[in-house]
C-alpha positions in Angstrom: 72.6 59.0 92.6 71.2 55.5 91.2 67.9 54.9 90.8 66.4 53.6 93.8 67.8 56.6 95.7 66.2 58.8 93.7 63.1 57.5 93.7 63.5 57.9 97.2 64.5 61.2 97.4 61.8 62.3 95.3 59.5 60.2 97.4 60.7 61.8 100.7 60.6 65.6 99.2 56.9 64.6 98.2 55.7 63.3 101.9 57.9 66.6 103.4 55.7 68.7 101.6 52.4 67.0 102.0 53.1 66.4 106.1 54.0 69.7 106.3 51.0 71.0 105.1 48.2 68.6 106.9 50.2 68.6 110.5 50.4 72.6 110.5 46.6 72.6 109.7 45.7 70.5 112.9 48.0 72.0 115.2 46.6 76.1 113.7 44.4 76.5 116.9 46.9 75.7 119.3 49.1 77.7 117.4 46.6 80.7 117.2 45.9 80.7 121.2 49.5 80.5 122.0 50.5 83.1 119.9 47.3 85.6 121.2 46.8 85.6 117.2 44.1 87.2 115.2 42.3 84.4 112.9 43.2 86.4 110.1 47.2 85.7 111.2 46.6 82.1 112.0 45.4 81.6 108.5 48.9 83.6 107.0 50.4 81.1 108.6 49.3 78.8 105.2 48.6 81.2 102.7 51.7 83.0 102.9 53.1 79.8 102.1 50.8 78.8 99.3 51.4 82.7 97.2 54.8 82.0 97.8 55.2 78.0 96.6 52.9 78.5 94.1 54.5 82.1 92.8 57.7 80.5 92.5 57.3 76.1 91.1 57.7 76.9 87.4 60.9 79.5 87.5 62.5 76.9 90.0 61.8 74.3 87.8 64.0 76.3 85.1 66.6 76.7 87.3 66.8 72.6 88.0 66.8 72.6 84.1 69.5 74.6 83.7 71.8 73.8 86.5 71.1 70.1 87.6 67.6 69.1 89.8 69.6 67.4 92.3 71.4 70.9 93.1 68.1 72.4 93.3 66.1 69.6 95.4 69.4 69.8 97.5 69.2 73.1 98.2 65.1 73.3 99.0 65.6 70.2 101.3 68.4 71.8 103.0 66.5 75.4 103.5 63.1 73.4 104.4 64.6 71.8 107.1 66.6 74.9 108.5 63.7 76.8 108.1 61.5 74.0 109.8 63.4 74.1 112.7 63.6 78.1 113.3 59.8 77.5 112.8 59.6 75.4 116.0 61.3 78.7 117.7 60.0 81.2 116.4 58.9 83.5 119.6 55.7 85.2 118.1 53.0 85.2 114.9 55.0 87.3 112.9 58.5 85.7 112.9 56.3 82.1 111.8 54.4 84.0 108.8 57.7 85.3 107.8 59.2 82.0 108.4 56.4 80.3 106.5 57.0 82.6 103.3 61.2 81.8 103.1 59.8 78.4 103.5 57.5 78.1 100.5 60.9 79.9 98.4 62.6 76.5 99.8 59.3 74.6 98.8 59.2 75.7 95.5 62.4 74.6 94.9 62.2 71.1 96.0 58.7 70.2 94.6 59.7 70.4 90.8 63.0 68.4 91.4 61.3 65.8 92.9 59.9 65.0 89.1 62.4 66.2 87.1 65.1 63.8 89.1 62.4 60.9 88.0 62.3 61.9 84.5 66.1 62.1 84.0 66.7 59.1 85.8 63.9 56.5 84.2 63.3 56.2 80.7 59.8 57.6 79.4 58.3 54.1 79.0 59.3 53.2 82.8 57.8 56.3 84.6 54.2 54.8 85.2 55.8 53.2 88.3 57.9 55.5 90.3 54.6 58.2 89.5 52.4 55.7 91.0 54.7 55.0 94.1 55.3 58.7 94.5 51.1 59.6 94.2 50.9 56.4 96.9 53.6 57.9 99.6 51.8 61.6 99.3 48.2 59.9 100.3 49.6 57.8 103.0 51.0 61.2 104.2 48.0 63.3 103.6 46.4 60.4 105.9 49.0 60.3 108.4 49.5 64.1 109.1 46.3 64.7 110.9 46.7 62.1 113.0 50.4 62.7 113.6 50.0 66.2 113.9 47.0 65.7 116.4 49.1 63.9 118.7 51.9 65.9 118.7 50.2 69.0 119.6 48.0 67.4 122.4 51.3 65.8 123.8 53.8 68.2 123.1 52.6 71.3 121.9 52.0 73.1 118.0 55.9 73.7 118.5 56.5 70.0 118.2 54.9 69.4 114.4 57.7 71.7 112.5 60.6 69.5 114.3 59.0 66.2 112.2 60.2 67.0 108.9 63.9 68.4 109.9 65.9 65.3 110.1 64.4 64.2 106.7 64.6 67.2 105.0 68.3 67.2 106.1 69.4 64.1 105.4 68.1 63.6 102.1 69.4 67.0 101.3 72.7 66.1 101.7 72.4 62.8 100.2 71.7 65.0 96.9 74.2 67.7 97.7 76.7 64.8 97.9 75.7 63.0 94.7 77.3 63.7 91.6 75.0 65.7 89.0 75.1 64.2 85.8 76.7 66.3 83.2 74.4 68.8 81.2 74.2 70.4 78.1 74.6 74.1 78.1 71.9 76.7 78.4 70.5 77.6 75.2 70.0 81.1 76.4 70.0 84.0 79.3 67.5 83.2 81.8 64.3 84.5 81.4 64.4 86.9 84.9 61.4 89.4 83.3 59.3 86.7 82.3 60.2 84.4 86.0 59.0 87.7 87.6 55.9 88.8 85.7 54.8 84.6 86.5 55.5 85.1 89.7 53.5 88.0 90.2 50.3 86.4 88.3 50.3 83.8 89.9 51.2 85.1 93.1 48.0 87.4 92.8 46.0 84.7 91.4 46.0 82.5 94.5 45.9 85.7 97.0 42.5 86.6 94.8 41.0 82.4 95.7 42.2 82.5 99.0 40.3 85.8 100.0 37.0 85.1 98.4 34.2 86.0 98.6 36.2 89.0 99.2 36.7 91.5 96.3 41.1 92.6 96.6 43.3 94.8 94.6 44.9 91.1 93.3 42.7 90.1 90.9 43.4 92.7 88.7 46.8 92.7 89.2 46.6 88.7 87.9 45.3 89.7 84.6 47.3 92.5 83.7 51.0 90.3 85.3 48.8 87.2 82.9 48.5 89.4 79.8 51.8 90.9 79.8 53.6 87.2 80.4 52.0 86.0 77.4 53.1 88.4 75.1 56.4 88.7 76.7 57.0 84.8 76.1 55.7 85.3 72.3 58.8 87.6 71.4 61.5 86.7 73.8 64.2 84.2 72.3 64.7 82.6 75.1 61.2 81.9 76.9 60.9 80.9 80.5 58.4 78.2 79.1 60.3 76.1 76.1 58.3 74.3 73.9 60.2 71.6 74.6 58.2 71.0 78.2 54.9 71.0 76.3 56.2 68.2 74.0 59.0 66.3 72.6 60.5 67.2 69.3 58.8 65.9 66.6 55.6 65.5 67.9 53.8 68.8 66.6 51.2 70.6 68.2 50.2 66.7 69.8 52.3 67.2 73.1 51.2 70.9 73.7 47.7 69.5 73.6 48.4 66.5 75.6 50.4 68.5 78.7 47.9 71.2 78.4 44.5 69.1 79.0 46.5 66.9 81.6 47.5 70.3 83.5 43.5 71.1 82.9 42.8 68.0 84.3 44.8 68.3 87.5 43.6 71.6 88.3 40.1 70.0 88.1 40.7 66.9 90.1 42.8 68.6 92.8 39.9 71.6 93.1 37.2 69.2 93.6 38.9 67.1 95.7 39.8 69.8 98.6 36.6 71.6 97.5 34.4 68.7 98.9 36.7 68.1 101.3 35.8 71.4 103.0 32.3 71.1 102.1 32.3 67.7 104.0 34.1 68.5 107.3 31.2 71.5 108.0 28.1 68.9 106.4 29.5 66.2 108.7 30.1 68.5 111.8 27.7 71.7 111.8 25.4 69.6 109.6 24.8 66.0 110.9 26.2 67.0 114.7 29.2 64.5 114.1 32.3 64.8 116.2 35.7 66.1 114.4 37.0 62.2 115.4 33.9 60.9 113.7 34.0 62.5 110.7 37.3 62.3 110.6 37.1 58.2 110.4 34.4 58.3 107.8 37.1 60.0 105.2 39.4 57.4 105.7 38.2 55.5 102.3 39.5 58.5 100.9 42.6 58.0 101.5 42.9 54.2 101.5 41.4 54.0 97.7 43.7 57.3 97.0 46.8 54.8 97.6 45.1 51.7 96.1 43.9 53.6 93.0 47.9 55.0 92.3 49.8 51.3 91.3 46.0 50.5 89.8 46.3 53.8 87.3 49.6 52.9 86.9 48.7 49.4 85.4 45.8 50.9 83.5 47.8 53.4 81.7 49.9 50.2 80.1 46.7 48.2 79.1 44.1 50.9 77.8 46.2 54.6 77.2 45.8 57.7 79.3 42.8 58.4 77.5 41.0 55.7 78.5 42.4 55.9 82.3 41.3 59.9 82.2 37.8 59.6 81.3 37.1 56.6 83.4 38.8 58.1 86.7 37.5 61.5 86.5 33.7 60.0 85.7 34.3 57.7 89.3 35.1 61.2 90.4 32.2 63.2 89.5 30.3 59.7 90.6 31.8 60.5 94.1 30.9 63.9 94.5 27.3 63.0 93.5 27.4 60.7 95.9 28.7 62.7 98.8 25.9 65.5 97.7 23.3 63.1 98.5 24.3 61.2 101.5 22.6 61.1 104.7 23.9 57.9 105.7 27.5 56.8 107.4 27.8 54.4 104.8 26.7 56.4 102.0 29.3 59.1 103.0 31.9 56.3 103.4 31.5 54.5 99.9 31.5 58.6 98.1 34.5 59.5 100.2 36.5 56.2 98.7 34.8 56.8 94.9 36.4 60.2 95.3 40.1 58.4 96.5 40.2 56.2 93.8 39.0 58.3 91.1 41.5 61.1 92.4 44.2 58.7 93.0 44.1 57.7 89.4 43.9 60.7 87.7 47.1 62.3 89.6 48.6 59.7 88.5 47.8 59.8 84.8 47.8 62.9 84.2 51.2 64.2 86.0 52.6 60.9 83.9 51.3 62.8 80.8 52.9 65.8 82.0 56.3 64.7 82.8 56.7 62.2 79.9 55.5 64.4 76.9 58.5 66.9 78.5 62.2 66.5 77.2 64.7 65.3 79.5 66.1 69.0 79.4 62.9 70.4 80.5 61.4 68.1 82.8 61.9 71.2 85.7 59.8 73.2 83.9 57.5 70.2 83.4 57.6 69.3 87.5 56.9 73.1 88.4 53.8 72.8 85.7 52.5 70.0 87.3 53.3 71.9 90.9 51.4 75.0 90.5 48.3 73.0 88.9 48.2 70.8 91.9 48.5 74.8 94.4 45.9 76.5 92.3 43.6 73.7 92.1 43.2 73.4 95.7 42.9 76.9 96.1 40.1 77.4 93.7 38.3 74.7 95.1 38.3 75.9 98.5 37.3 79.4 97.0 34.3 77.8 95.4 33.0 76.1 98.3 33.5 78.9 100.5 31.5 81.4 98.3 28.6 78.5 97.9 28.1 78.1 101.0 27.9 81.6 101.9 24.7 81.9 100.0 23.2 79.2 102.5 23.4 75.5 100.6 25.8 73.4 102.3 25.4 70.7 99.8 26.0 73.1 96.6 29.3 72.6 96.6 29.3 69.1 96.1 26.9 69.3 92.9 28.7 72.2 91.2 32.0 70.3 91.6 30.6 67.0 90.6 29.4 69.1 87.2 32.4 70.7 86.9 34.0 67.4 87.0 31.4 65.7 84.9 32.7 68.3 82.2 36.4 67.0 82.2 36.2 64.0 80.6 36.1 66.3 77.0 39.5 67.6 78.2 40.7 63.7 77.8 40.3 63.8 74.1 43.6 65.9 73.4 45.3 63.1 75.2 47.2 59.8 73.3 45.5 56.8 73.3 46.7 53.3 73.4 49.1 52.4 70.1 47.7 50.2 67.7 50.5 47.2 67.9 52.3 47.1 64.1 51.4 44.4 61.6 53.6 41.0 62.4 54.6 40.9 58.8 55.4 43.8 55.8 52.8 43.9 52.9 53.6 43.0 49.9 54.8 45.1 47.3 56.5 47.6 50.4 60.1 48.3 50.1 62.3 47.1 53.3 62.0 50.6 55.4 58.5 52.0 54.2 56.0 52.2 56.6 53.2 49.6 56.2 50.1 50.6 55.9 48.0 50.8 59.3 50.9 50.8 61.5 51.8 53.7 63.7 55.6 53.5 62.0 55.2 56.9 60.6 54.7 58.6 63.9 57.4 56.4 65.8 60.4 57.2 63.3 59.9 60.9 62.7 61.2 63.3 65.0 62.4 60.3 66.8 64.8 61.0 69.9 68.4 59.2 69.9 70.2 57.9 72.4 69.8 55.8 75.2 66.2 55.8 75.8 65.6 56.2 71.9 63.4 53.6 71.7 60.9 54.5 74.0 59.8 57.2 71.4 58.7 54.7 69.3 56.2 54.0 72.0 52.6 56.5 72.1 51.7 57.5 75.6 51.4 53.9 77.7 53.9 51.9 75.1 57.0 50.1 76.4 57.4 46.8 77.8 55.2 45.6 80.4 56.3 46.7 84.0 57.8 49.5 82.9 
């Protein structure tokens, strides 16, 4: 599979995923009163989804590492489309909450392909862009879905919104199947199966336990003791489920660990107050301010639009300034955003928040996923993808948790501010991150042997632990280096 075609592929996996999710969540009523469902079983409809995607994104990504990403992003697209379509049949709650579980397995399997593919197709100093494009195509589908999935159900019925991702999911599926993996090196050890399981279960719990607040369950206990019992399982095992390797490129020290795990911090961050407010806004606008669901509806749309500008834009930054500099300066417009939204009473005022929010979360899903997948090897750049994966499930989920329990107490607006600080907060995360290299001097000192590192240079850090190969040289770059375009 060349380039372009996987850049498509993982573009197409990416807009599956995110249509998937926004059609199903217009056409839920319809669904619910069709069905003679509880409330409760309308909402299993998503979160048995979510436990299972989310449960299951980093030991898929292992399993792309191991035995190709093309094999496994087959395979998901393949079950996601099958399962899509029995969906659209399904003859009562239960069979689509089942349904909706074997299709999160097939989710999780997809979603970290989609950015390992990327990263063992395009050389580390050429990701910016096919990030940025993929970032773009998921907004324009986050857009599109309520609208698509609005008119499908008043025309045709909830039935209709699982049939739009089948042919897709298909054809693209077998467009991988049929491609040639490229060869791989062998598996430096058993799989990890008890460590895959006791993440699976901590997780698992962990978004049951945001999903059901301000309810007090059984999970949250249960995520501790699964969280515990993974760590020190992944100190001692020889062979963990999470390598070093996809905190950080050999060589680099404890530099890439701290790099992928503020960028991870970040996402979680960006991606919880983004849905947070989101949920906040939809009751302000409607229950608040008496505004039809059309109306508010049409005052988000900056979020979106500036989501898609603010993607090529981040992309461009990260070149010029580092991801340091592109961090702190989109997760400030996104606290600015939030603070915005908190105050506003006016249409405009709401308008001009909604698109501060876009751009700044635009950006920073751009950056900080680039951080994530770049810092990775090539060999574990699943591992990386279902990193990046659960931080963009559980941030959603603990965003939504958050404003639910705030606004139980009686402050519709709260929300909003404790996001916004939360937010305000991040920018410390950006420090662990690389900033722009300082360019080498033109000419050696004098007095330095041919070889020796000049003084002032960053040659020191671009030779050692250097990678060889084909895309050797784009080691010698720090986090935005490379040529321009790239």
């Amino acid at each position: 599979m060349n380039r372009p075609l996987t850049l498509a592929s993982s573009v197409a996996g990416a807009v599956i995923v995110a249509l998937d999710g926004t059609v199903l969540t217009v056409a839920r009523p319809a669904l619910q009163r069709d069905l003679h469902a509880s409330l409760a079983q309308a909402q299993w409809t998503g979160t048995g989804y979510l436990v299972a995607v989310a449960s299951l994104l980093v030991f898929a990504g292992r399993l792309g590492d191991r035995h190709g990403h093309r094999r496994t992003f087959a395979v998901g697209m393949l079950g996601f489309g099958a399962v899509s379509a029995a969906l659209a049949v399904a003859p009562g709650v239960g069979w689509v909450i089942g349904l909706r579980v074997v299709q999160g397995v097939f989710g999780a399997l997809l979603q970290p392909a989609t950015l390992g593919m990327l990263r063992a197709s395009f050389p580390p100093e050429r990701l910016r862009t096919p990030i940025a494009v993929r970032t773009a195509a998921i907004g324009v589908a986050a857009a599109a879905g309520p609208v698509v999935g609005g008119a499908l159900t008043t025309e045709f019925g909830w039935r209709s919104v699982f049939w739009v991702t089948v042919v897709p999911a298909l054809l693209f599926g077998a467009l991988a199947l049929a491609s040639r993996e490229e060869p791989r090196p062998p598996a430096d050890g058993p799989l990890d199966l008890p460590g895959a399981l006791l993440l699976a279960v901590a997780l698992a719990c962990l978004v049951h336990t945001l999903v059901t607040l301000p309810g007090v369950t059984w999970s949250a206990p249960v995520a501790v003791l699964a969280g515990v019992a993974f760590v020190r399982h992944e100190r001692r095992t020889p062979a963990p489920l999470l390598p070093p390797a996809a905190f950080g490129r050999t060589g680099r020290g404890t530099t890439g660990s701290r790099a992928v795990g503020a960028a991870l911090g970040l996402l979680v961050v960006a991606s919880a107050a983004l849905n947070g407010a989101v949920f906040a806004c939809v009751y302000l606008l409607q229950d608040g301010l008496g505004l039809t669901p059309l109306h508010s509806a049409l005052l988000s749309l900056p979020l979106a639009v500036f989501l898609v500008a603010a993607a090529p834009a981040a992309a461009v930054l990260l070149r010029r300034a580092g991801a340091r500099a592109t961090l702190t300066g989109a997760t400030t417009v996104l606290a600015v955003g939030l603070l915005v939204l908190a105050g506003a009473s006016a249409p405009g005022v709401f308008c001009a928040g909604f698109a501060l929010v876009g751009a700044g979360f635009g950006a920073t899903m751009v950056a900080a996923t680039h951080v994530v997948v770049r810092e990775a090897s090539a060999e574990s750049a699943g591992v990386a993808g279902g990193l990046q994966q659960t931080a963009m499930n559980v941030g959603p989920a603990l965003g939504v948790a958050t404003a639910t329990v705030l606004m139980d107490l009686g402050a519709p607006r709260s929300p909003l501010l404790a996001l916004a600080c939360a937010t305000a907060a991040a920018p410390a995360l950006c420090r662990a991150l690389p900033s722009r290299p300082r360019p080498a001097p033109a000419t050696r000192p004098t007095g330095c042997p041919a070889g020796h590192p000049a003084e002032g240079s960053d040659a020191t850090h671009k030779d050692h632990g250097a990678e060889r190969g084909p895309h050797a040289r784009s080691l010698r770059d720090d986090e935005v280096g490379g040529r321009p375009g790239g």
